[in-house]
C-alpha positions in Angstrom: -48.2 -17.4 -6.9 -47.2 -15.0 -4.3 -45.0 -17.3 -2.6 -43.2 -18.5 -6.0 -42.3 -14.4 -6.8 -40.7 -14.0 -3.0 -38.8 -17.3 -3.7 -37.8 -15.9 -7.2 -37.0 -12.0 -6.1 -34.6 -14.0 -2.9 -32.6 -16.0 -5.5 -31.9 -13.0 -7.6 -30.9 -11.3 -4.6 -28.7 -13.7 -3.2 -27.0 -14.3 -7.1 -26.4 -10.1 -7.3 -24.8 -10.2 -3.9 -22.6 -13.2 -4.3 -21.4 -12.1 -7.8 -20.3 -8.4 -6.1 -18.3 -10.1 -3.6 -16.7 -11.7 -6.1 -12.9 -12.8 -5.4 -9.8 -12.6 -6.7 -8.0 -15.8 -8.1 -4.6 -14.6 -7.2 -4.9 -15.2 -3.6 -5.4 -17.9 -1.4 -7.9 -20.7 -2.0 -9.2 -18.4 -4.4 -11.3 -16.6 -1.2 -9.7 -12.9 -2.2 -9.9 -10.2 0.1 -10.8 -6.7 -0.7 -9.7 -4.5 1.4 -11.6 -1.3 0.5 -10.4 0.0 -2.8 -7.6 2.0 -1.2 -5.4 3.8 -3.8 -1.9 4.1 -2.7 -0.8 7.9 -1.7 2.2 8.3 -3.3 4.8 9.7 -1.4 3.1 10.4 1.6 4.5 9.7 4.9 2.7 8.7 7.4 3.7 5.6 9.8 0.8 2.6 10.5 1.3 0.3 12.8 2.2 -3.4 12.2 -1.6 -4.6 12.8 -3.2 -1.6 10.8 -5.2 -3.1 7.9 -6.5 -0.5 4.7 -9.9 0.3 5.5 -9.3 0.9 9.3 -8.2 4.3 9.7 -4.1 3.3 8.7 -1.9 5.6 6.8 -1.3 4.0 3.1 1.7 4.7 1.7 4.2 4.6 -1.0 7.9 4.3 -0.7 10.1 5.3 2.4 9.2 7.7 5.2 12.6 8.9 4.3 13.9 9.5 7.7 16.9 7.5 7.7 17.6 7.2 4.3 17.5 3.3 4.3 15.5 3.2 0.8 13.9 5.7 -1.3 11.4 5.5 -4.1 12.5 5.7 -7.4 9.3 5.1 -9.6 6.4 3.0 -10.3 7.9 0.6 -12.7 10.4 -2.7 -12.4 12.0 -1.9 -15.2 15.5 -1.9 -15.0 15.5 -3.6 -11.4 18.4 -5.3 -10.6 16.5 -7.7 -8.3 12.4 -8.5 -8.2 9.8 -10.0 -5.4 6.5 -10.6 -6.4 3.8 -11.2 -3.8 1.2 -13.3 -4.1 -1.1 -15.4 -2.3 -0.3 -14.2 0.8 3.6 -15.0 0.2 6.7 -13.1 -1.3 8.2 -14.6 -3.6 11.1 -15.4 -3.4 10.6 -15.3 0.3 14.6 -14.8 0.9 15.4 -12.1 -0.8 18.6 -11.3 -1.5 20.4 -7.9 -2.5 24.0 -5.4 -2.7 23.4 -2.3 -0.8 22.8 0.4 -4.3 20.7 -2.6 -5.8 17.0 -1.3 -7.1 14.6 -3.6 -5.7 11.2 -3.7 -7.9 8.1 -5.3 -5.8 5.2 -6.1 -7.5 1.5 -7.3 -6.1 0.7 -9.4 -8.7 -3.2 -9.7 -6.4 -5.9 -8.3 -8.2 -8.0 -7.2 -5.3 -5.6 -7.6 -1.9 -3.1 -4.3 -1.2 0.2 -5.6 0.3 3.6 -4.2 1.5 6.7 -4.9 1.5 8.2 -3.5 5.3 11.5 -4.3 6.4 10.8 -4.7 10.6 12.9 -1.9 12.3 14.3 0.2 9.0 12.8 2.5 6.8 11.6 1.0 4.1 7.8 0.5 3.7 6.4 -0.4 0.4 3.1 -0.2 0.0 1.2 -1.6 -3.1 -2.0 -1.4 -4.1 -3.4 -4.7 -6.2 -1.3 -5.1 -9.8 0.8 -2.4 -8.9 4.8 -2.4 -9.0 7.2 -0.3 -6.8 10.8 0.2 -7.2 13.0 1.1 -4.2 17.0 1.6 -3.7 18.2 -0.3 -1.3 20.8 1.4 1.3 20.6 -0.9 4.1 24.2 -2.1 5.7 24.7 -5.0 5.1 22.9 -8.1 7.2 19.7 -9.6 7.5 16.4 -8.3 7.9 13.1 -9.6 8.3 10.7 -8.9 5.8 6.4 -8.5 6.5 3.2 -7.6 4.6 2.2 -5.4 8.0 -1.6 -6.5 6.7 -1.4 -9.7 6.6 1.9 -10.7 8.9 -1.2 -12.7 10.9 -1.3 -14.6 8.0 2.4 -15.7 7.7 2.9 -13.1 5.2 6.9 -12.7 5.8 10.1 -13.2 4.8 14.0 -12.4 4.8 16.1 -9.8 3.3 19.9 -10.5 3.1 22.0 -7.4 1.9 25.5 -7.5 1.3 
């Protein structure tokens, strides 16, 4: 009888853990990722390096550093965008994105669980988004082409292309 209550108490264990882990069925495979809860510190301006992940001691941030003036935050919403990415499943979408410099770019992380950003490599613009959460930016770039990565999950093929003209 002993034995049979062990056996019993391990599969409720094991059932509480697996449903806590849970996953979000936004991202790939359905495995989710959860990288800590992090809530996004609007405005703050700190600078993570590209293999930083949430969780690990990286800054989180929201919007442009600001030194350059390349792109600055103009709200939480994508209303009124002129041009949208979404990012999902470890992918933006569309992955080339394509905008006039004075555009208002609106970025949303349509991931339920999984933080993302949007980083333009070499320029000042660093969106950072925590999960279901949309970010609009101005877009001041010259115009060209720039690559485009999620600095959390660039490992992952999490990239893409920004043409401005």
């Amino acid at each position: 009888m002993a034995l049979r209550t062990h056996v019993a108490v391990g599969i409720v264990v094991v059932a509480l853990l697996a449903a806590a882990c849970g996953s979000d069925a936004n991202d790939a495979a359905g495995g989710g990722v959860d990288d800590g809860g992090i809530a996004p510190q609007t405005g703050a301006t700190g600078a993570a390096g590209a293999g930083d992940q949430p969780g690990a001691g990286s800054s989180y941030t929201t919007g442009s550093t600001g030194e350059s003036g390349s792109a600055s935050a103009t709200g939480p919403s994508g209303a009124g965008a002129d041009v949208t990415v979404s990012v999902n499943n470890y992918l933006f979408d569309p992955d080339i994105v394509e905008a006039s410099s004075g555009d208002v770019l609106a970025v949303s992380n349509d991931n339920a669980k999984t933080p993302h950003t949007f980083t333009v490599v070499g320029e000042d613009v660093d969106l950072q988004l925590g999960p279901q959460e949309t970010v609009t930016v101005t877009i001041t770039l010259a115009p060209g082409t720039y690559d485009v990565i999620c600095r959390f999950h660039e490992t992952l093929g999490m990239t893409g292309t920004l043409v401005v003209t």
